[in-house]
Every structure is written in C-alpha cells, then in structure tokens.
TORKOL-4160 file (C-alpha; in steps of 0.2 Angstrom, whole numbers, padded with zeros to 4 digits, m for minus):
305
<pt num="1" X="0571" Y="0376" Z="0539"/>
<pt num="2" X="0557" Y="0386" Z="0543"/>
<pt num="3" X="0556" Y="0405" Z="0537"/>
<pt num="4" X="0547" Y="0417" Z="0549"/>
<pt num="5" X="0538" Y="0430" Z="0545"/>
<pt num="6" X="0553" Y="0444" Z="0543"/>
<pt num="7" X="0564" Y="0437" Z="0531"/>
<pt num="8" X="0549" Y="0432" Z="0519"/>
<pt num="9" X="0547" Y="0451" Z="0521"/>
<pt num="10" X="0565" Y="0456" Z="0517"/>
<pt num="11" X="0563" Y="0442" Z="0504"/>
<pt num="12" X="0548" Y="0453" Z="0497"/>
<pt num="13" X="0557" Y="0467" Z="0499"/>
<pt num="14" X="0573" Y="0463" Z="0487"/>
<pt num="15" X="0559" Y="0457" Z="0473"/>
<pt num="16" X="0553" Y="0475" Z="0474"/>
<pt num="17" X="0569" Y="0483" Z="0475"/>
<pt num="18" X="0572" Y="0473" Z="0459"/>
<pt num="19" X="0555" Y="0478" Z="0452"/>
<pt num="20" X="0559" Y="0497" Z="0456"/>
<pt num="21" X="0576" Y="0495" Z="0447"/>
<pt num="22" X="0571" Y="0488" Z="0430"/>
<pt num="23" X="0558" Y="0503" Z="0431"/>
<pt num="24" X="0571" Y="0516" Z="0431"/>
<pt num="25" X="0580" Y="0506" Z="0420"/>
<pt num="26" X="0567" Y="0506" Z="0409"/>
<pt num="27" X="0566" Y="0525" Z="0410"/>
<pt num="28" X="0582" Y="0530" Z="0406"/>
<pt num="29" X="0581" Y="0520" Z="0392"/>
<pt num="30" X="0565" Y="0528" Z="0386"/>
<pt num="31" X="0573" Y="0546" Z="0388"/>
<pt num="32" X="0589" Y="0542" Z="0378"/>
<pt num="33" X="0578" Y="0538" Z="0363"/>
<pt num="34" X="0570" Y="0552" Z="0365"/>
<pt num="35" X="0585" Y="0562" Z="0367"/>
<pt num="36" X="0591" Y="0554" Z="0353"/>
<pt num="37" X="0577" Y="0557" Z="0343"/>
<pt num="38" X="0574" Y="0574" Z="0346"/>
<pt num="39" X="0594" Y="0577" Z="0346"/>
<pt num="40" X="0596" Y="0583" Z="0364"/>
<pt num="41" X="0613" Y="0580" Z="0372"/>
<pt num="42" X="0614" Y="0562" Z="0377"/>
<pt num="43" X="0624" Y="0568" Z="0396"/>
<pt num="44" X="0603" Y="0577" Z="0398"/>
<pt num="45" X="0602" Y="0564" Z="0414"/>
<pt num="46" X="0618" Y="0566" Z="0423"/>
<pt num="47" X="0613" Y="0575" Z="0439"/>
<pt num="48" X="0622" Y="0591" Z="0444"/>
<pt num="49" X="0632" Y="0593" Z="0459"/>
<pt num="50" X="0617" Y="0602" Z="0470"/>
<pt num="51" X="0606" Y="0587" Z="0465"/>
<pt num="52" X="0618" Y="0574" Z="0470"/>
<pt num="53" X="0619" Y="0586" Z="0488"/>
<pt num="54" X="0602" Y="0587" Z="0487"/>
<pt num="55" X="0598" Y="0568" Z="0488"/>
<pt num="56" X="0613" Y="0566" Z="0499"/>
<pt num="57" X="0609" Y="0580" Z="0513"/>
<pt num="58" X="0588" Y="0577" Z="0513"/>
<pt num="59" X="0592" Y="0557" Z="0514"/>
<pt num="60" X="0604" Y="0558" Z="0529"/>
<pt num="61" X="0590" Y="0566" Z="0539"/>
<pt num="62" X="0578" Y="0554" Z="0533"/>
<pt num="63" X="0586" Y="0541" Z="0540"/>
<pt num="64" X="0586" Y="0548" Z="0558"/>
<pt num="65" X="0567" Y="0551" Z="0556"/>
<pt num="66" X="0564" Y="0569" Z="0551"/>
<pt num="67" X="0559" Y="0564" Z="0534"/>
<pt num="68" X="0564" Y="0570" Z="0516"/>
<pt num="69" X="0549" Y="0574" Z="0504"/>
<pt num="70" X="0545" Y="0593" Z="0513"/>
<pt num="71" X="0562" Y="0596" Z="0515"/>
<pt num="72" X="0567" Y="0592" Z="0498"/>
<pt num="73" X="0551" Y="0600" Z="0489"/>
<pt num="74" X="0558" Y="0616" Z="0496"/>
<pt num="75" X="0576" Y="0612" Z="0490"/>
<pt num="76" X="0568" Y="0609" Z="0474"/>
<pt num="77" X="0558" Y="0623" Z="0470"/>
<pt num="78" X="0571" Y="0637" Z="0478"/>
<pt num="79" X="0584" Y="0630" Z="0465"/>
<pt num="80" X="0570" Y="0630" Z="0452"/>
<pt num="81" X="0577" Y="0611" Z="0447"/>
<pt num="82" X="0560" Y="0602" Z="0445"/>
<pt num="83" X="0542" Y="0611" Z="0439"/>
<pt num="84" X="0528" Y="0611" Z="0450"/>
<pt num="85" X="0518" Y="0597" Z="0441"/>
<pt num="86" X="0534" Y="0583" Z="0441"/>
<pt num="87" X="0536" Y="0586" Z="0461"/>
<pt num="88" X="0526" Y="0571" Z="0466"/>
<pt num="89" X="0533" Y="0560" Z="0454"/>
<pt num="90" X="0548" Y="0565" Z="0455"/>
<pt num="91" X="0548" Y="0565" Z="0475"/>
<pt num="92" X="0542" Y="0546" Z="0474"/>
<pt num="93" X="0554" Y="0538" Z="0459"/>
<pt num="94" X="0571" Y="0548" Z="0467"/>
<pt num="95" X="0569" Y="0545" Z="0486"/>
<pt num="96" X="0563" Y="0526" Z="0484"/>
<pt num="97" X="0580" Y="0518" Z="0483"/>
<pt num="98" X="0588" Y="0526" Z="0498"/>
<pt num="99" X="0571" Y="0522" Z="0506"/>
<pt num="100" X="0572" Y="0502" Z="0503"/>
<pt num="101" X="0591" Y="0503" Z="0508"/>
<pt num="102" X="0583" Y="0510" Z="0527"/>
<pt num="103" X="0568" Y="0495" Z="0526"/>
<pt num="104" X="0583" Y="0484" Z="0525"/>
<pt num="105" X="0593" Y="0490" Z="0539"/>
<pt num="106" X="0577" Y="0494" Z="0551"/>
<pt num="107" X="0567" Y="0478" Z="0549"/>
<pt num="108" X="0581" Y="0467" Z="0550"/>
<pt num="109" X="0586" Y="0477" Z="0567"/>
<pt num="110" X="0571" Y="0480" Z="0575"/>
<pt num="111" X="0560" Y="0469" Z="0583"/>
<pt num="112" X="0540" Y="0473" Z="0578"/>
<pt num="113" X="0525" Y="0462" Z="0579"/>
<pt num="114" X="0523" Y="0454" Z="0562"/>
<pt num="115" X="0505" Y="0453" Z="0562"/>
<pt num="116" X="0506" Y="0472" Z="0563"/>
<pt num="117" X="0520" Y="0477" Z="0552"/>
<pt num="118" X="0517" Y="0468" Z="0537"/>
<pt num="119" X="0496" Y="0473" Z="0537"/>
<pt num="120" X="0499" Y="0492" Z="0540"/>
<pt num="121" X="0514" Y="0489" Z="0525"/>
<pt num="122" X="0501" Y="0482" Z="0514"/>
<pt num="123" X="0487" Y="0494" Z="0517"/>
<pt num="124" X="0500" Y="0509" Z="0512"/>
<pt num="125" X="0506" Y="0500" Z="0496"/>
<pt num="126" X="0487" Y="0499" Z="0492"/>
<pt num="127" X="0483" Y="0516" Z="0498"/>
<pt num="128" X="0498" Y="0520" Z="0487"/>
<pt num="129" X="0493" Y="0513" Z="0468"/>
<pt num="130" X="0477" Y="0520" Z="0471"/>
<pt num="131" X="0481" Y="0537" Z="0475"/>
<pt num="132" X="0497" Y="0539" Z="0462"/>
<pt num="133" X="0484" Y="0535" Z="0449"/>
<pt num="134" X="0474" Y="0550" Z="0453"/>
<pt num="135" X="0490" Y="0562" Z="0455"/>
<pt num="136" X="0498" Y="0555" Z="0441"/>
<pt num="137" X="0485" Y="0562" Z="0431"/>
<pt num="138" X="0483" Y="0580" Z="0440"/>
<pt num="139" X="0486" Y="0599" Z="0432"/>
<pt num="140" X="0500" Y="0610" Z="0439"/>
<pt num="141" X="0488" Y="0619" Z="0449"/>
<pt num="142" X="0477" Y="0605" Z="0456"/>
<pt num="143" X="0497" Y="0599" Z="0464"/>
<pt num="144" X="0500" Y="0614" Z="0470"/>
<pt num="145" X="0485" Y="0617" Z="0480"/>
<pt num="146" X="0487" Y="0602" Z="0485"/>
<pt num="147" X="0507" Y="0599" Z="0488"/>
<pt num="148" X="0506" Y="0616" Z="0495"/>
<pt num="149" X="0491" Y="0610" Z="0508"/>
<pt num="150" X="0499" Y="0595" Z="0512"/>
<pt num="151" X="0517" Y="0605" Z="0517"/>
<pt num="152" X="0507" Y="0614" Z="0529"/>
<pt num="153" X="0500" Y="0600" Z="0537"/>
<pt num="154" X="0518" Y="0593" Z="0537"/>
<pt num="155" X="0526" Y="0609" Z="0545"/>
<pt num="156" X="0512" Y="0608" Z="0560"/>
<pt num="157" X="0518" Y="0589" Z="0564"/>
<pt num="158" X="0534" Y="0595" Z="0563"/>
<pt num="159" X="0529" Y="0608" Z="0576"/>
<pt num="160" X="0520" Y="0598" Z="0587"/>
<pt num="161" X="0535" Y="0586" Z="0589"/>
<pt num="162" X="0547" Y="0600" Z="0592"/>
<pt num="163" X="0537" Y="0609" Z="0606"/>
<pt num="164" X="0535" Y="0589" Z="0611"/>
<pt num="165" X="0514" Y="0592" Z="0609"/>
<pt num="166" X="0513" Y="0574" Z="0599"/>
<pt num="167" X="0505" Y="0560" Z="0608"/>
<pt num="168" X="0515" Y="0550" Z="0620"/>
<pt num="169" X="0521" Y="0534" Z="0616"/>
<pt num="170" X="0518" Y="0518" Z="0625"/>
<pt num="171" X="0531" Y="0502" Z="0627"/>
<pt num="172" X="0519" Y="0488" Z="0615"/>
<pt num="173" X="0528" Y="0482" Z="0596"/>
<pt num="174" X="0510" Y="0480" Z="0589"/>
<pt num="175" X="0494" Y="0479" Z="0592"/>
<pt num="176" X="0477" Y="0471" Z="0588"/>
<pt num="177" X="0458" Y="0470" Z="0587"/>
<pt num="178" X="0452" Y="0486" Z="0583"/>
<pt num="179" X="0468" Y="0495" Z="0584"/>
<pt num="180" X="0476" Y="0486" Z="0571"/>
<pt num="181" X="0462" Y="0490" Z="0560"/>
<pt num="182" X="0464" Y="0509" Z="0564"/>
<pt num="183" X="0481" Y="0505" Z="0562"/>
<pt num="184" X="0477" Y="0498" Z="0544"/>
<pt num="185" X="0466" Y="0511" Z="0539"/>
<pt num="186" X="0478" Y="0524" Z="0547"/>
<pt num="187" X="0491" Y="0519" Z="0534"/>
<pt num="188" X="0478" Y="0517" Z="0520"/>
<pt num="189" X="0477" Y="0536" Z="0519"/>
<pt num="190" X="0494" Y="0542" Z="0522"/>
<pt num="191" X="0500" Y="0530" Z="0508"/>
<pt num="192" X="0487" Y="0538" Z="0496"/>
<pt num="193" X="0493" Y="0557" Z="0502"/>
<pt num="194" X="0512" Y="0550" Z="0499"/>
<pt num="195" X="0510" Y="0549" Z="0483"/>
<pt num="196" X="0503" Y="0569" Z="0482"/>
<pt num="197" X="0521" Y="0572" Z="0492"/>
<pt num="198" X="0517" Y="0572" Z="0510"/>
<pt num="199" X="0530" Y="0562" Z="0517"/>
<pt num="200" X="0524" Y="0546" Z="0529"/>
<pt num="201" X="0538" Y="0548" Z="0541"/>
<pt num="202" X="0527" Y="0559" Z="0552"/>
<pt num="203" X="0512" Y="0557" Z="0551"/>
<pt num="204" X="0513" Y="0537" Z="0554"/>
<pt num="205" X="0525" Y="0540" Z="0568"/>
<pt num="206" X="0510" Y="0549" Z="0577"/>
<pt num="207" X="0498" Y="0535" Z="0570"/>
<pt num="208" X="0511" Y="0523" Z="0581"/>
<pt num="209" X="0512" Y="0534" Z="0596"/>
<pt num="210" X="0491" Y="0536" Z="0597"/>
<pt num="211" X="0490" Y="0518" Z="0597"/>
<pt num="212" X="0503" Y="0515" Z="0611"/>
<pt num="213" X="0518" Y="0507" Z="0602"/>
<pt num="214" X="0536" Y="0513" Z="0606"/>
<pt num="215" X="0541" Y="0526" Z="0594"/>
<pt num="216" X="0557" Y="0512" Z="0590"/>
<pt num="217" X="0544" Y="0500" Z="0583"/>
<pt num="218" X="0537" Y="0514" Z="0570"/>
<pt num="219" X="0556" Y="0515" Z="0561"/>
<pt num="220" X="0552" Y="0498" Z="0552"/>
<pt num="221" X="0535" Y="0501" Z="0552"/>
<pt num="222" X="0537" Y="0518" Z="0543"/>
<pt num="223" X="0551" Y="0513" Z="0532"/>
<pt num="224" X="0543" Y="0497" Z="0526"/>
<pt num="225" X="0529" Y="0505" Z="0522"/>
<pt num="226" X="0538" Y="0518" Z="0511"/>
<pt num="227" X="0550" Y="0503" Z="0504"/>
<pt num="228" X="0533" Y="0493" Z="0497"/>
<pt num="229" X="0523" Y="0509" Z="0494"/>
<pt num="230" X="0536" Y="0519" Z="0482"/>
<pt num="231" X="0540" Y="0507" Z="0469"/>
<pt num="232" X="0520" Y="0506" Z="0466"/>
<pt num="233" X="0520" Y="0522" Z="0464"/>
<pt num="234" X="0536" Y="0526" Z="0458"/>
<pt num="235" X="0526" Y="0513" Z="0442"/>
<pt num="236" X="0515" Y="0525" Z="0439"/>
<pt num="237" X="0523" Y="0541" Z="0437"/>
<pt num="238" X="0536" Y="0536" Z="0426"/>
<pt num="239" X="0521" Y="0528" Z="0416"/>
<pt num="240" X="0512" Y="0544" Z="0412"/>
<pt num="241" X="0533" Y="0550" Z="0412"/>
<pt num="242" X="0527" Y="0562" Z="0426"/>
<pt num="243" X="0543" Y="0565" Z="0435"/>
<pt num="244" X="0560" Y="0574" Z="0433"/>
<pt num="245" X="0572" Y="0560" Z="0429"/>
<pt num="246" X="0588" Y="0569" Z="0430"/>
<pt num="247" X="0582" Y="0575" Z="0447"/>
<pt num="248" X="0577" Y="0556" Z="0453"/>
<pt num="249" X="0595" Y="0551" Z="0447"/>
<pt num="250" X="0601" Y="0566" Z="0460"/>
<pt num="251" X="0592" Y="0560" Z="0473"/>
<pt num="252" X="0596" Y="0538" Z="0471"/>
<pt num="253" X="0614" Y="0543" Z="0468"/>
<pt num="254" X="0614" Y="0556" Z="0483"/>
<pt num="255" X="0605" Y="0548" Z="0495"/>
<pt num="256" X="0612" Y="0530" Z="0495"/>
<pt num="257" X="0628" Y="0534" Z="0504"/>
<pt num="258" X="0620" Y="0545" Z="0515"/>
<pt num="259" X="0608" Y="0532" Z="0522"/>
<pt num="260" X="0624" Y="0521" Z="0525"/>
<pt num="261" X="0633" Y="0535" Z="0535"/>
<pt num="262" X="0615" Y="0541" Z="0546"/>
<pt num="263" X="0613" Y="0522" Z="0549"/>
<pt num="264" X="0630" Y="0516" Z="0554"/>
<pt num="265" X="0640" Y="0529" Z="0557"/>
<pt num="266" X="0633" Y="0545" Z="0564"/>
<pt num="267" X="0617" Y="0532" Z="0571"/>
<pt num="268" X="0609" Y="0549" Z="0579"/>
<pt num="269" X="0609" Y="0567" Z="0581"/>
<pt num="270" X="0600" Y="0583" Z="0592"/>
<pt num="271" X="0589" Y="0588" Z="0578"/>
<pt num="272" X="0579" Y="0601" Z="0586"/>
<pt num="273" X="0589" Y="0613" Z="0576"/>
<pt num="274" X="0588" Y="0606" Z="0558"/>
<pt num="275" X="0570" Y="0604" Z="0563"/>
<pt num="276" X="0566" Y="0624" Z="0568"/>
<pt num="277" X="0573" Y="0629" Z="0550"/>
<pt num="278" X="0562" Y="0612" Z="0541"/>
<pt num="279" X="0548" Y="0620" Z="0551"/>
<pt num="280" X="0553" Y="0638" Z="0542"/>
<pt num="281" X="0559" Y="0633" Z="0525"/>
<pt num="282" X="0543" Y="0619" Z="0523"/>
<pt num="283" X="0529" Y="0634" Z="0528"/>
<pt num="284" X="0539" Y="0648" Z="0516"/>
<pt num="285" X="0537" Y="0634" Z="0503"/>
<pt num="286" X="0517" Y="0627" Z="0507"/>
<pt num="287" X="0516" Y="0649" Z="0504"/>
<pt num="288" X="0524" Y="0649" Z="0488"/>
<pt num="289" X="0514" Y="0636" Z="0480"/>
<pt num="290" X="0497" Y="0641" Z="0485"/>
<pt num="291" X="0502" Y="0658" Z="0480"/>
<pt num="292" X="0507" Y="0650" Z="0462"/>
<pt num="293" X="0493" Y="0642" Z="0462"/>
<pt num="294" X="0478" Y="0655" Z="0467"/>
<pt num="295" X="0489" Y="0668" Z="0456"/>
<pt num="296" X="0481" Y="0677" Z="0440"/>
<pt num="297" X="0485" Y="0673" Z="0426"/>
<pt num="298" X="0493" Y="0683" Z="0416"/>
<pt num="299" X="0485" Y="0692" Z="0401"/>
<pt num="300" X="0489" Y="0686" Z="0385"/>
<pt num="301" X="0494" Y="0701" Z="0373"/>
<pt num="302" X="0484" Y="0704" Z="0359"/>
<pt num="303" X="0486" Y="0705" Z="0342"/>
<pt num="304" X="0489" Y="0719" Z="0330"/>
<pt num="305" X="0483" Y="0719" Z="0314"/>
C-alpha cells in the first residue's frame, strides 16, 4: 500500500513529537541534578495552579486561531512568573506540545495541497534553527526591544483582523509558481521571528489570505508549521538552558486538555471580545518592555571608606 503525502507527514510529525519529548525529558533531568546539587527543593518544577491556567486558558484560544505567545507573554510578565530574557525560550519549549496535538488534528481534517503545506512547513522549521540560535544567545535588553517590537506588530494584526482590514481570502488549498515561493519565503521569516516570541498564527494567516487561499486551508498550514518549527527551537534553548522550566511544564500540562476541549468540543467561539482586551493587554505589555528596556540604569551606591 501506497502512503501519500499526509500521513508521511503525521508520520514526521510523531518522530518529532518524540524528539521534543526526550528533550524535556532531558531537561528535567538536568535541573534535578542541579537541584540536587545545589540542594534546592526537589518539587522546584511542579507548576503552580496560575501556570497550569495559564497554559490551559492561552491554549484554548490558540486552538481557535487567536494565538498564545502575545497573550501568554502578557500573562507572564503581569504575574512576574518568568524574566524578561527566558520569554522566548520559555514561549517556544512550553506551547510546543499542545501545538503538535493541533498539527495532528488539523492536518488529518483539513484538506491542503501537499506541495504547498509541507514546503511552507519546511521553510519555517529552517527559518526557525536559524533564528533561535541567534536569540538564544541575546541580552535581556536586546529581547526586550525586540519581544516588545514584535508585540506591537502583533496587536496591529490583531487589529486589522478585528475591524476586518486584513486581506480577503480566496477559495484555492495551495498555490504555485511564484506564489509558492513567496509563500516559502513568507514563512522563512516568521519561523525566524517565532523564535524572538511573535507568534505565527497571524501573521501566516495573512500570508495565506494575500496569496488567495481559504483562510480553512491556513489552520494546518499554520499549525504544522509551528508543530516542526518549535521542537527545533525548543533544542536550542534548553541547550543554552534559556527557558523557565517550571513555567514550560505549566504550559504542556495546561494546555494539552484545553486544545482537546477547543477542537472537539466547544469547535468555535465569537472571539471579537477576547480579541479587543488581547489587542489592550498585548500593547500595555509591548509598553512595558520597551520601557524596561530603554530605562536608566540605576546608580550603583558608592562606597565608604
């Protein structure tokens, strides 16, 4: 029997979702000897109840296409859970496995040309170990001028969805020719800025729209991408151990039931709402970090003879 070209692809997908596992796994190990080591309390990485409703309330929403890495910055710096410099990180390792549960449920459901899915997946895997190489070895304030940019950017897409100002989309499940290569390029650059924690979500469903494909076919397309992307990623940051593990944990624990409930059993929502006070909370946020990051230092006292 012949394989086509989708189940290789969820074939792919469950050797990377056992990739991204023994990598967390690996992690945890990692911190318990150093827990052990340096004796810390050994119960260090069990999440607390607001990161377990954290992962679980930014998750839901992602599965019905608002996104979760703005919403769940701003979550993580008002509760002061995760520094500035272990956002990205810690935004890439946490979301990824409720991400590959949605790559499993969208490309098995929806029909997208092949040609076109798995090309635009692999350029944003690609775009995605370049760039978390480079942010993986960033200063606190070089991510927050840029994590605090990159919100912006995020709460005007968000904005020009709400007020119905994005692109309108066309009927086609893929495209070529020179399309496919914008397409490819496209998703290139928003797999690089992932890793930085601009989520894909929008961007790539205004990439989609542009080029004339039914905004259905950009659910697959937008959650593969993520599903191969992160666990790249997610490979480098606990490498250079920049990321919040306890705060991942919140989010993989939180957010795996909540993709199940969004997929099979709310399915859809009016989310005009929820996205007026993303739009709010997401620019208060992008505010917070630039103004971190632009702040004076303060003076160092002197010393007394």
């Amino acid at each position: 029997m012949t394989l086509d070209a989708k189940t290789w692809l969820l074939i792919a997908l469950a050797f990377v979702s056992l990739f991204y596992l023994v990598i967390v796994g690996s992690a945890v190990i990692r911190h318990r000897r150093v827990a052990v080591a340096s004796g810390l309390p050994m119960g260090s990485v069990t999440p607390s109840i607001t990161g377990l409703a954290i992962g679980f309330v930014t998750n839901f929403f992602d599965t019905l296409g608002i996104g979760s890495f703005a919403p769940t910055t701003a979550l993580f710096r008002f509760f002061k859970t995760v520094p500035d410099d272990e956002l990205p990180g810690t935004l890439n390792v946490g979301h990824t496995f409720p991400t590959l549960i949605e790559a499993f449920i969208f490309i098995g459901a929806v029909q997208v040309d092949p040609t076109t899915l798995i090309s635009m997946i692999a350029a944003s895997t690609l775009g995605a170990w370049m760039g978390a190489g480079v942010v993986s070895k960033l200063d606190r304030r070089s991510i927050q001028i840029g994590m605090g940019v990159c919100l912006l950017v995020a709460a005007m897409l968000f904005l020009a969805k709400v007020l119905n100002l994005a692109p309108g989309a066309g009927e086609a499940i893929g495209v070529h020719g020179t399309k496919l290569v914008i397409a490819i390029v496209g998703n290139f650059v928003l797999g690089a800025l992932m890793t930085l924690g601009i989520g894909l979500f929008g961007p790539c469903l205004i990439l989609v729209s542009l080029l004339g494909m039914t905004p259905l076919a950009a659910f697959p397309i937008m959650m593969g991408s993520c599903a191969f992307l992160m666990p790249v990623a997610s490979a480098r940051f606990t490498k250079t151990l920049k990321f919040n593990l306890k705060a991942s944990l919140g989010l993989i624990i939180g957010g795996a039931p909540a993709v199940l409930i969004a997929a099979y059993i709310v399915k859809s929502l009016d989310l005009k709402a929820v996205m007026w006070l993303v739009i709010v909370v997401v620019l208060y946020t992008s505010a917070t970090l630039l103004r971190a990051a632009f702040a004076k230092p303060a003076p160092r006292p002197t010393q007394t003879a």
